[in-house]
Every structure is written in C-alpha cells, then in structure tokens.
Phi, psi and omega in degrees: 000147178255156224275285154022285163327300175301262170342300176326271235266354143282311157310004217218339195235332201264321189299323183300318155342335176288337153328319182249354156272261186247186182301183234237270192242085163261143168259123207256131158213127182262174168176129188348286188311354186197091190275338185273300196110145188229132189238119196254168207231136168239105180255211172292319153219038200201159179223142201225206181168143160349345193177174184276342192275000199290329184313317196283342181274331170309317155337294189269356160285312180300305163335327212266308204271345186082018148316176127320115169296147168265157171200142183316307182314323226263356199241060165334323199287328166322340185260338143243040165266343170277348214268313186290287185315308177287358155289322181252348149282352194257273173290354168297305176299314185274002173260001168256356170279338183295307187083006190272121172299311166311329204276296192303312171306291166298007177260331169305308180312319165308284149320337173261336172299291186315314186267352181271314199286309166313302199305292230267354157307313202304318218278320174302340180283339179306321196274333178299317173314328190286316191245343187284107205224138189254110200286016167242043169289163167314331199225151175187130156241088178327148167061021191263159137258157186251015194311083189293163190270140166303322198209104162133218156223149180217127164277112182228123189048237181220062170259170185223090155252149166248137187225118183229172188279128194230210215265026186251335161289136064262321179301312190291303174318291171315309171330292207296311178291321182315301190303327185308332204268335161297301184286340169317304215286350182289330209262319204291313207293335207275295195311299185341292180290325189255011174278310166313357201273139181265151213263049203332125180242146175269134170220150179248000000 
C-alpha cells in the first residue's frame, strides 16, 4: 500500500473517535406536557439529553404509558461498546502500519458487521420498552404498543417521536468509506502495475 493509502485508513480508524465526541442516536419526543420537545441522546457510553431532567422527564411520560424507566445502567451494552471502538481505532491504525491490503478489507468488513449488529441491538431495545408494559399503567390500550421508531417519526396516542442519527454515527460511516477508499485504491494500483508490465517477446 502507498502512504497516501496508510493515512486514508489511518484517518478511517481516528474517525471512530467521534463516538466519543458526540452522540450516537437521538431521540425526539413531543407531547402535550412537553410541548417544546424532549430530545433524549444515546451516545457509546452513556445515555444524556438536552438538558439534565430530559431522562427524568422521559422517565415520567413512560410511567404513565407502563415502560420501563430508562436508565444507563440497565444497558450492558453501554459498558463495553467503548472498549469495542477503541479495539478498531486501535487495530485499525496497525492494519494501516502493516499496509497489508486483505487487512483493510477485513477490518471494513468487521466493522459494517459491529454496526449492523448495534442498529439491530438499539431496535431490540425499542421493542422491549415498547411492549414490556406494566398492566397497571395509568393510560392502557388493548393490543397498543409503544415501539418508538428506529429511523424516522412515528405517532403513539398523543405522544411524537422522532428518531435520527446523530453526529456520533457519522465517525462510523466516514470509517467504513475511508477504509474502502484506502482498499479501492490499493486494488486499482495493484491492477493498474500489472497492466504496465511490458510484455516479453520471444522470437525464433
């Protein structure tokens, strides 16, 4: 790989850093009682919010409806998902000092696994919250669920939420292309040398 390549896929591994700047995931809910909207923040190791009461006020809309209080602790995953990023910033940096092309593929690869597999944690924790209901809430609706949306808005009764991504997945994304763009171009270069290569001719 050429240094140009090494730097892509180092900067491809330092990008995961953002993670640890800002969130993740945020979530938006509007709701008579809280009409200005309460935007709850998930980053990588911690769950926050606009402000300090938005948990608790999340806490207390969720009461009413028969959630779960949320809480950081109750979330294993919070506690080694930073331990995971800083394994692929890490391995990341020595698979671009290695230069090995194969390395860079399977550490992208790796990485597009790791974030499908969080996407598809985040959604499970949404349907536990959503349906494990406690049957002696305040508001109960045979057959309703609370399932907040993954991707998008969603209406539940006459609550509002929206749930989009925020700048802390962006680290992840920038990872995944740098590192790609570090192996395109490792792959073109490769091709590239062996189209140049002069040919021998034999004569008899």
């Amino acid at each position: 790989m050429k240094t140009y390549q090494k730097l892509l896929m180092i900067v491809a591994a330092l990008s995961l850093g953002l993670l640890f700047m800002f969130p993740m995931w945020k979530i938006y809910l509007k709701a008579p009682q809280y009409p200005e909207g309460l935007e709850l923040h998930i980053w990588v190791n911690k769950l926050g919010g606009s402000s300090e009461s938005v948990l608790q006020n999340f806490n207390i809309l969720n009461h009413y409806i028969g959630m779960e209080p949320i809480h950081a602790e109750s979330f294993a995953e919070l506690k080694f998902m930073p331990y995971i990023v800083i394994a692929f910033m890490v391995t990341g940096v020595l698979v671009a000092l290695i230069g090995k092309r194969k390395l860079v593929l399977g550490w992208s690869v790796l990485l597009m696994v790791a974030g499908a597999a969080g996407i598809l944690d985040f959604y499970l924790w949404l349907v536990k919250f959503g349906t494990n209901l406690d049957p002696m809430a305040a508001i109960k609706v045979p057959g309703m669920t609370y399932i907040p949306p993954l991707l998008g808005n969603k209406v539940l009764l006459n609550f509002e939420a929206l749930s989009l991504p925020a700048l802390g997945s962006l680290g992840i994304f920038l990872a995944i292309v740098l590192a790609g763009l570090s192996y395109y171009f490792s792959l073109k270069n490769k091709s590239d040398k062996k189209i140049s290569m002069p040919k021998h001719v034999v004569i008899s």
